[in-house]
N, C-alpha and C positions, 0 to 999 in steps of 0.2 A: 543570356548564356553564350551566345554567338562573339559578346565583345571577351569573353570569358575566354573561351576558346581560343582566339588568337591573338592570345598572349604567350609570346615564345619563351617556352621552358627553357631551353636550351640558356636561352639569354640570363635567365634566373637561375639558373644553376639546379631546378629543380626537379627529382622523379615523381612522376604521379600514377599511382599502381592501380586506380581505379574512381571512376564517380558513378554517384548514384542517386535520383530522389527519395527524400525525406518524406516521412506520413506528413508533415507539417507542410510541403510542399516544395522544399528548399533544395539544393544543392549539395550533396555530400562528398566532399573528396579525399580522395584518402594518399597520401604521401609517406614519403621515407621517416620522417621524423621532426625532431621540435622546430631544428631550421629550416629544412624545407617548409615548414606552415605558417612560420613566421613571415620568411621570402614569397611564398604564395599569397598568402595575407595582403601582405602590403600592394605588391602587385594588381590584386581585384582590385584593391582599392584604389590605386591610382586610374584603374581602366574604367570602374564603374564610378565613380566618386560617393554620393550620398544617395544612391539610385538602388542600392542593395548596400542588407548588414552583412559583416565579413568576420565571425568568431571562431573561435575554435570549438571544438565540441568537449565538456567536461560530465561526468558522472554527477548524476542528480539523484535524488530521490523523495518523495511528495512529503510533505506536513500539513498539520490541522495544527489551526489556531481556535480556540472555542471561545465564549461569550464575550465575542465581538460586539459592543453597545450598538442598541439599534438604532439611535437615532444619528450616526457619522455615515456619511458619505461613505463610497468605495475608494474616491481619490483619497481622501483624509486616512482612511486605513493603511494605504499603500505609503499615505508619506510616513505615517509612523512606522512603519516596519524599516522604512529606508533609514529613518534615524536609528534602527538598531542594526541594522548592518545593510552598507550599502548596497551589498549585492543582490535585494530585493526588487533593485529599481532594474532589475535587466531580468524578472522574472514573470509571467504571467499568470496575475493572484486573481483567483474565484471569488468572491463572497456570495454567501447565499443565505438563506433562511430556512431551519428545518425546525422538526418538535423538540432539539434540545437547545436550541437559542442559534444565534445570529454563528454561523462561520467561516474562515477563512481556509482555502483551498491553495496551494501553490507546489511546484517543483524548486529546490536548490539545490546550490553545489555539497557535494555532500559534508566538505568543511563547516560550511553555515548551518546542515542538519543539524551538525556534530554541536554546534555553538547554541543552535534551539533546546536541543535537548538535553542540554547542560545548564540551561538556564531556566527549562520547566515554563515559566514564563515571561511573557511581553507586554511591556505597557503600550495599550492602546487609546492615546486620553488620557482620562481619568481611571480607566479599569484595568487593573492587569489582568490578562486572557491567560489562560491555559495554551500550550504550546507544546506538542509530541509527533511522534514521526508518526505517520499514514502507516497504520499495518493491514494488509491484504488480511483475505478470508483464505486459508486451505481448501484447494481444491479437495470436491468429493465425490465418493464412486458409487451410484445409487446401485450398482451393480453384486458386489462384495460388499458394501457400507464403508472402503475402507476409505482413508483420505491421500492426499497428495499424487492422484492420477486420477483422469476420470474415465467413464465406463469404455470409452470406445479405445483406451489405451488397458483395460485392464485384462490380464494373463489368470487369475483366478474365475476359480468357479464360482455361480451365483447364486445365492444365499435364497431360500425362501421369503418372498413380501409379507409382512407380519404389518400388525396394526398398531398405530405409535401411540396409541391410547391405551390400552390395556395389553400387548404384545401377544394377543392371538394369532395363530398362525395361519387359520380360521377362516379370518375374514380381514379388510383394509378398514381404516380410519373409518371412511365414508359409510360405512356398515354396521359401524358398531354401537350398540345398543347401553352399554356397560356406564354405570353412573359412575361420577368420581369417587366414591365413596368404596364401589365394588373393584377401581382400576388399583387405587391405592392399597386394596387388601390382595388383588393378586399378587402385586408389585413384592409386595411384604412376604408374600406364602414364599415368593422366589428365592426369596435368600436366607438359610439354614440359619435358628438361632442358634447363638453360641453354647455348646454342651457344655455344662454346671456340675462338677464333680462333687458328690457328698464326701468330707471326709470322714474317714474312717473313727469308728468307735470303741473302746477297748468293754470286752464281753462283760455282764454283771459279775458281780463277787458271789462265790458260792455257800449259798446257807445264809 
């Protein structure tokens, strides 16, 4: 950071409005614009040579690749992925093993998202894999039940604990007694059947 540092802006012609570290550990600077970070760019890298990487920073967002064959390597994966778009090779891909088969973990630009998920899937090998964006869980508010805040953000009032097996109000999960059989006939008492209109009938004939 030290060779970083005195490197004269002035000289580069460039404003630097702030740095800061990265969760990843790195360096983040932040500048006037496309040419200032291009001019900075180069710069580190003349000062630092092959001692540090020097990118810009673009919007990403994670994918799952699914039934990843289990008998390829993780290099072997990554080269195949690189064959479908190069910009796999400057990304850092998970694979791992869970109860729905072998998977693949990674961050891209969100262009190359765009490119996965338009294309459903990727040949890996011999197999094409299933390929969609990483969708997060909604947060939820055990507080009010509601979702997208959670309890120590929420502004409602809190709802009585009820029991998610039978929904007594009564007593919690852990306490209840209630057979499947008895949870599914509450369940059912809950919601009003649909009323059945007779229609009407014209009176007998007289005599």
């Amino acid at each position: 950071m030290r060779k970083v540092t005195a490197i004269d802006l002035n000289t580069l012609g460039v404003a630097v409005k702030g740095a800061k570290r990265s969760r990843a550990g790195g360096i983040i600077i932040e500048v006037g614009g496309k040419d200032d970070a291009d001019r900075l760019a180069e710069g580190i890298r003349e000062v630092v040579g092959a001692a540090a990487a020097v990118r810009r920073p673009t919007r990403s967002t994670p994918i799952l690749i699914l039934d990843v064959p289990t008998w390829m390597e993780e290099a072997e994966v990554v080269s195949h992925l690189v064959n479908f778009d190069s910009s796999f090779g400057d990304c850092h891909i998970r694979v791992a093993d869970n109860q729905g088969g072998r998977t693949a973990f990674c961050r891209v630009p969100m262009m190359v998202a765009s490119k996965v998920a338009g294309a459903g899937r990727i040949r890996i090998g011999w197999a094409m894999c299933r390929a969609k964006l990483f969708e997060k869980k909604e947060r939820a508010c055990y507080k009010c039940q509601g979702t997208g805040h959670v309890a120590a953000a929420c502004n409602s009032e809190a709802k009585p604990k009820a029991c998610f097996k039978c929904k007594s109000l009564k007593h919690l999960a852990r306490e209840c007694t209630a057979s499947p059989r008895e949870e599914k006939k509450r369940t059912r008492s809950r919601t009003p059947a649909p009323h059945r209109q007779e229609p009407e009938r014209d009176p007998p004939p007289d005599g």
